[in-house]
N, C-alpha and C positions, 0 to 999 in steps of 0.2 A: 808274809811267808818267809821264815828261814831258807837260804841256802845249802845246800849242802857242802863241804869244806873238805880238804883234805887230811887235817890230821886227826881228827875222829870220824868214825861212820853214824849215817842215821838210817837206821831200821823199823819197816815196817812190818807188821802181823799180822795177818787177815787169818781167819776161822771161822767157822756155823755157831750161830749162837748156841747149839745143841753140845758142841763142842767146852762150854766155858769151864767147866770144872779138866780139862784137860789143857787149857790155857793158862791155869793157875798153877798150876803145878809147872808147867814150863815157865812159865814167869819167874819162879821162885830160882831153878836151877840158872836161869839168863843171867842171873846178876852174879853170876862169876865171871863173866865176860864184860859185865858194866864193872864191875871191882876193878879187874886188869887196865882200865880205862882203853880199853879197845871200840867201844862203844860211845857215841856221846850221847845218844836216847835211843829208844825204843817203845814205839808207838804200836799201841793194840786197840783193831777194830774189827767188829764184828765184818761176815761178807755180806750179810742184809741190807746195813745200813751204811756202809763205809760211804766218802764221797769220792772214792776213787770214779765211781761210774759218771761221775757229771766231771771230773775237771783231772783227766791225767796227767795235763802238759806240767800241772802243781807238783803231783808226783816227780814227773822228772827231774825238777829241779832241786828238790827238798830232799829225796831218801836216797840212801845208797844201794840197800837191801832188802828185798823182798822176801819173807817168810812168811808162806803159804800152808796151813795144817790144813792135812788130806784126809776127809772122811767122805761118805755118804753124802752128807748133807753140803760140805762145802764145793762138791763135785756137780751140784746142781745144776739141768742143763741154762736156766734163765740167768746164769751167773759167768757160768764158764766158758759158754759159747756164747756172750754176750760181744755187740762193738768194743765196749771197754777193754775185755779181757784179752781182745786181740792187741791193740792197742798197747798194752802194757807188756803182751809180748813180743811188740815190735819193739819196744824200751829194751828190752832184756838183749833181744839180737842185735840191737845197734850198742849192744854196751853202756846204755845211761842207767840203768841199773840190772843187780843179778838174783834171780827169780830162785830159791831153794824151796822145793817142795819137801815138805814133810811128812810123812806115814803115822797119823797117830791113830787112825782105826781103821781095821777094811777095806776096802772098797777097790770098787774097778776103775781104776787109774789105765789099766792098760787103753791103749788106739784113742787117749785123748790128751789136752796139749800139753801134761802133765807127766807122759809115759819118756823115761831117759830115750830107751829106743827110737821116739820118732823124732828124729833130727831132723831140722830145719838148715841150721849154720853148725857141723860139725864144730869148730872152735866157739860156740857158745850151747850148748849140750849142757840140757837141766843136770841135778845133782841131787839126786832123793837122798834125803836121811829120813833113819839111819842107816847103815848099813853092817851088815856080818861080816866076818873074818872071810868068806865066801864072797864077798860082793852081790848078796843078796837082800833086796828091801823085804824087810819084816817088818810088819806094826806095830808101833808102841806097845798099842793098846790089844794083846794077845799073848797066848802063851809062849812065843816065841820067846819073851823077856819076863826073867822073876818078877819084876815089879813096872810098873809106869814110871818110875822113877829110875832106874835102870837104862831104859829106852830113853829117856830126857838128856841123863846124864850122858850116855852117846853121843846124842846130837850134839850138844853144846861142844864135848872134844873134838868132834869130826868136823863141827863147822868153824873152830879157831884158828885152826893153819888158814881156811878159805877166807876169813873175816880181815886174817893180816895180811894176808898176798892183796887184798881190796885195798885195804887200807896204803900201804906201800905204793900201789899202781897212781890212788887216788894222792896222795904226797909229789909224787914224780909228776904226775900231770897240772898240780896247782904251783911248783917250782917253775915249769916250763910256762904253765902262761904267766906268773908274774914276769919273767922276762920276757917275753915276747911283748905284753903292755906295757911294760918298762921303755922299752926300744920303739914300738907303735911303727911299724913300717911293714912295708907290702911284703917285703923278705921274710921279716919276722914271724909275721903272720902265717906265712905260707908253708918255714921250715916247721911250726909250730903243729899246721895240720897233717903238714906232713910224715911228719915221727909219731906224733901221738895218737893214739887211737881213740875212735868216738868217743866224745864223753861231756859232759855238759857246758865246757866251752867251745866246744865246735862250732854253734851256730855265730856265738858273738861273734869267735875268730874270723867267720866266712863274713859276716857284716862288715867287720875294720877294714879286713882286705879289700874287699870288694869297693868297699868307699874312698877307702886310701887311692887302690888302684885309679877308679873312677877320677880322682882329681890329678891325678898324674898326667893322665892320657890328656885331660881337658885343659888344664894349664900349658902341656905342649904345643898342643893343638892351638889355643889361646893366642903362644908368644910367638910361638914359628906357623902361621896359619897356611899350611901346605899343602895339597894334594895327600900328600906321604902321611903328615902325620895327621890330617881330618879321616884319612882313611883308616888308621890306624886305633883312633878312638870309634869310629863304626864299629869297625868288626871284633875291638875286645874290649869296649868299656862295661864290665859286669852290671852296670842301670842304664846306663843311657838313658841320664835325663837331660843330654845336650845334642841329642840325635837327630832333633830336628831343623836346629840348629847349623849342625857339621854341616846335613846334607845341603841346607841351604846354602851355607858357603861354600864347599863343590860347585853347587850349581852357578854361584855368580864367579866364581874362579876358569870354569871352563866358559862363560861368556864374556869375561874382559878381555876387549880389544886388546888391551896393550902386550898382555901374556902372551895372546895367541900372536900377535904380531912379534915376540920375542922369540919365539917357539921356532916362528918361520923362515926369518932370519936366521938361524944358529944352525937348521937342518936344510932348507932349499931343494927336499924332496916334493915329488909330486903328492903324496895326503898330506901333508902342512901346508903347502898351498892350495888344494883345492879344498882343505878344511876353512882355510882363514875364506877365500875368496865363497865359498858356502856358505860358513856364519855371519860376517860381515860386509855384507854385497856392497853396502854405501864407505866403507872402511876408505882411511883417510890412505891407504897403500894399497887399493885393488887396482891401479893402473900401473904399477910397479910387478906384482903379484901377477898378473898377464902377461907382464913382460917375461919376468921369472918361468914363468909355464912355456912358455915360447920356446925359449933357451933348453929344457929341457926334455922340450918334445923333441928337440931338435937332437936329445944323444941318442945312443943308439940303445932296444929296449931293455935291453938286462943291464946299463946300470939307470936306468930312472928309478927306480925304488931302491933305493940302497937307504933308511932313515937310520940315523945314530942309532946308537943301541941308547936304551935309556940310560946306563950307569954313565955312557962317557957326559950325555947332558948333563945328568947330575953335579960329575967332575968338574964339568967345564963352568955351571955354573958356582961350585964351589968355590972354585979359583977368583972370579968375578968378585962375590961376595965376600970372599975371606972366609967368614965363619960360616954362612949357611946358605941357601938357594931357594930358589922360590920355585917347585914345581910347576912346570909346563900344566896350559890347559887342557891341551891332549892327553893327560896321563891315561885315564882311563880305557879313554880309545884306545889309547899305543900299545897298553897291554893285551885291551881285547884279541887285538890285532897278532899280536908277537904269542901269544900264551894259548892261545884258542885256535880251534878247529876250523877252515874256511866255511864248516854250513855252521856252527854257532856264531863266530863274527855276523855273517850272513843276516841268523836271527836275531842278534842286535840291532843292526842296520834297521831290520825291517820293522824292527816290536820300539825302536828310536822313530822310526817315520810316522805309527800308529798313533804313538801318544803327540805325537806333532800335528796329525789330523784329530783329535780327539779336542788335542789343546784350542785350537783354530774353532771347530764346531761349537766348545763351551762359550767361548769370547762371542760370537756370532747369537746364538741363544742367550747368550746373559743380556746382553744387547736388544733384541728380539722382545725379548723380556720387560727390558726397562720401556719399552716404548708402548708396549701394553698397559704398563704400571702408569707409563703419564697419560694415556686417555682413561684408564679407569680415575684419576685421579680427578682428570678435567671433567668426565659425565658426573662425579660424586659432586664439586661443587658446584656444578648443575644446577645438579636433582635438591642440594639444600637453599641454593638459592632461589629455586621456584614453589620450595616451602614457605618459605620468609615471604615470595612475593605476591602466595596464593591469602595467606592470614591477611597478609597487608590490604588487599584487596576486599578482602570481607570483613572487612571491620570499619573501612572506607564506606563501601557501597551496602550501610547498615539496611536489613530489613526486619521485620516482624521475625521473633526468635521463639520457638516452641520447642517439645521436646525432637519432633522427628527432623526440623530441620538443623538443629546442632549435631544432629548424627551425619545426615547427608552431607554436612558443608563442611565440618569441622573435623570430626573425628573418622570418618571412613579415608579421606584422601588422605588425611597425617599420617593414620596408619598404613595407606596403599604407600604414600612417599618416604615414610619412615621407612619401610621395608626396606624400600629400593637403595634408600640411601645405607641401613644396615647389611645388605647383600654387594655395596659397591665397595664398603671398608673393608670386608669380611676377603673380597676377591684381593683387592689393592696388599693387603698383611699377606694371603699365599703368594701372590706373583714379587713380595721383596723379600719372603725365605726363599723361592725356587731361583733367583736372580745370586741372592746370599751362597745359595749351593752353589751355582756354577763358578764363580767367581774364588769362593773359597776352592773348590776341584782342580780350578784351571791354575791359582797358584800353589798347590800342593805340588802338579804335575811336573815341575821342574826337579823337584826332589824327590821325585817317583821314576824319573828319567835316571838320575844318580844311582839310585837305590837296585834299582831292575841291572844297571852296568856292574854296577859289584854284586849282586846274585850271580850274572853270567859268567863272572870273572872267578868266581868262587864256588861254580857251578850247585849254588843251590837253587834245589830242582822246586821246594816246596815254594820259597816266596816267589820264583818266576813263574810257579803257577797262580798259587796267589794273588800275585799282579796281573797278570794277565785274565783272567774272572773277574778283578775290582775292575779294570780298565774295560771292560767289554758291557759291567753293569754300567760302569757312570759314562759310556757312551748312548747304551739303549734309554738313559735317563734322558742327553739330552735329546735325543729321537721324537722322543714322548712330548718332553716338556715343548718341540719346535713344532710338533703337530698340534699343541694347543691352542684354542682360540678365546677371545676376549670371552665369549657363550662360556666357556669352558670355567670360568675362574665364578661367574656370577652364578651357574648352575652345573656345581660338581657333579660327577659322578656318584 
């Protein structure tokens, strides 16, 4: 597939094959316009057969111009009201190409998607040729015009000024992206889609950027692993495909001892110590930490809450560092706390506590689980070992062998304990997927804990509900799976 380019144009033609001797004769007048080299082809296909109906994205990329002859025939509604045809004038309205309809016989063009009048995107408004000194479409092919060739010759004048203002726009826009990939950078990219209007580098441009951007965010994140900037790549990395990642470093960020014990130190309020002495009960500073608490039950209550402001932490740890700081593992919270409404904090608190009980029930079930999984495991080699020791036995204590007693002795019980032992594998493989589920649930939940904090903090509404549905199904899941009993895995439901 050629591209399309910017300093010639590529044009396409579509018409009714009923139309082809009126094709000809417009072909013939078009190569004044391939002479002027304004043109660099021009492609003619029937609208029966064209392959525009199977692959438009082709289109976009290859033609500049769309030149549509309007009769009867090519007005058909299987053509015109087709997917395709929509399609290609959603091309037309985003500017990847420009659709000119042409009147070369009769027909009721008016109230279809053909008619100048019915405007969609005023600044993209079809352009019928030809047209009268009036601004009135008249058909080629009638007495309105001495000859068809009169009416041809029209169009080809009237659509030159339109072909060079194309051509020019298309020039200006293949300058601007060679420098913008010349230079390959987030700026670039972005002043790029900035100024220039749709056109068939958009989408690349929006890929570079997006990708560019994408490594920026991740490399910072990367070399300065901070609260600041993990969060930073959540909430604007264009793929996030290190999202799961971030949050999991969030999540061991807000449970290093050391952090929060730096945290708590530097502020000496009451939630940094009742945060540290909460998360890390066995913590190598909870008897210091009570002491702490002591002292400042002891002021008086309007200043016990006084916590830094987060910038001066930042400050303070800047100074410390020199060049950078290691955010606090409160960040989250402190925000909640400082940015949010007492009953949203509130419902953090409490939707924090839920996944805490949800977390606790999975561990407990996956558990539950596994000890299911070792006696299905122990009755399976059982039931094979008293296979092996039933043959062993009858082969031992030989008797007179006919047809009905090699059924009774041999193949009825194989089968009966074959069963059993096919029904004990069968249960033992569901109870180490349902085990596999909790296990994976309870460690996602740490970065579903992170994730639900920046929704509230950012108050979106859709993934806090979201989450809150996921968290309530993969609770009723463990409900289910803890009311299961060993019956349960060897005879499903």
């Amino acid at each position: 597939m050629k591209l399309k380019h910017g300093n010639y144009l590529s044009i396409l033609c579509i018409y009714a094959q009923n139309d082809e001797n009126l094709k000809k004769i417009f072909s013939e007048h078009f190569k004044s316009l391939l002479i002027k080299d304004l043109v660099d082809k021009i492609k003619y296909a029937t609208i029966e057969s064209y392959q525009i109906w199977h692959d438009v994205e082709a289109l976009k990329m290859s033609t500049d111009v769309v030149l549509f002859l309007l009769s009867a025939d090519s007005l058909r509604a299987d053509y015109t009201q087709s997917y395709a045809m929509n399609e290609l004038l959603e091309l037309h309205y985003q500017r990847y190409i420009t659709i000119f309809p042409i009147l070369v016989r009769p027909c009721a063009y008016q109230d279809t998607i053909f008619d100048p009048k019915d405007v969609v995107i005023p600044s993209r408004k079809m352009i019928m040729l030809p047209e009268d000194s009036d601004n009135n479409h008249k058909p080629i092919k009638s007495r309105n015009w001495h000859t068809v060739d009169d009416g041809f010759l029209a169009v080809c004048e009237q659509l030159e000024p339109f072909l060079e203002a194309i051509k020019a726009a298309n020039t200006k826009i293949g300058e601007a992206w060679k420098r913008a990939s010349a230079m390959n950078t987030v700026r670039a990219y972005q002043d790029f889609l900035r100024e220039q209007i749709l056109n068939k580098h958009t989408e690349e441009a929006k890929k570079r950027k997006d990708k560019l951007l994408e490594e920026q965010l991740w490399r910072a994140a990367t070399l300065r692993p901070s609260m600041e900037t993990l969060l930073d790549y959540y909430l604007n990395a264009p793929i996030g495909e290190h999202q799961r990642e971030v949050l999991q470093s969030m999540a061991q960020i807000s449970k290093d001892h050391d952090i929060a014990w730096q945290d708590t130190q530097k502020n000496k309020d009451l939630a940094f110590l009742l945060d540290y002495k909460s998360r890390f009960p066995e913590g190598n500073y909870v008897a210091l930490v009570e002491q702490m608490l002591d002292e400042v039950a002891a002021k008086p209550l309007e200043k016990q809450h006084q916590p830094h402001s987060l910038e001066e932490i930042q400050e303070q740890e800047a100074l410390v560092n020199k060049t950078t700081y290691k955010t606090e593992s409160y960040y989250l919270t402190y925000r909640i706390y400082k940015e949010l409404s007492a009953e949203e904090a509130l419902a953090v608190e409490l939707l924090t506590e839920y996944i805490e009980r949800v977390d606790r029930k999975l561990s407990y079930v996956a558990q539950e689980i596994d000890g299911r999984i070792y006696r299905l495991q122990i009755a399976l080699l059982l039931t094979l070992f008293l296979i092996l020791l039933y043959l062993a036995s009858q082969f031992y204590f030989e008797a007179a062998i006919d047809v009905s007693s090699i059924v009774i002795r041999y193949i009825l019980p194989f089968i009966i304990l074959g069963y059993v032992a096919y029904s004990l594998k069968i249960a033992t493989q569901v109870g180490e997927k349902e085990s596999e589920f909790c296990k994976s649930e309870e460690e996602q939940l740490e970065r579903k804990t992170v994730a639900l904090k920046i929704a509230f903090l950012y108050r979106d509404h859709w993934n806090i509900r979201a989450s809150i549905i996921k968290l309530m199904e993969i609770e009723k899941t463990a409900i289910h799976l803890l009311k299961k009993t060993i019956w349960g895995y060897i005879f499903p439901e």
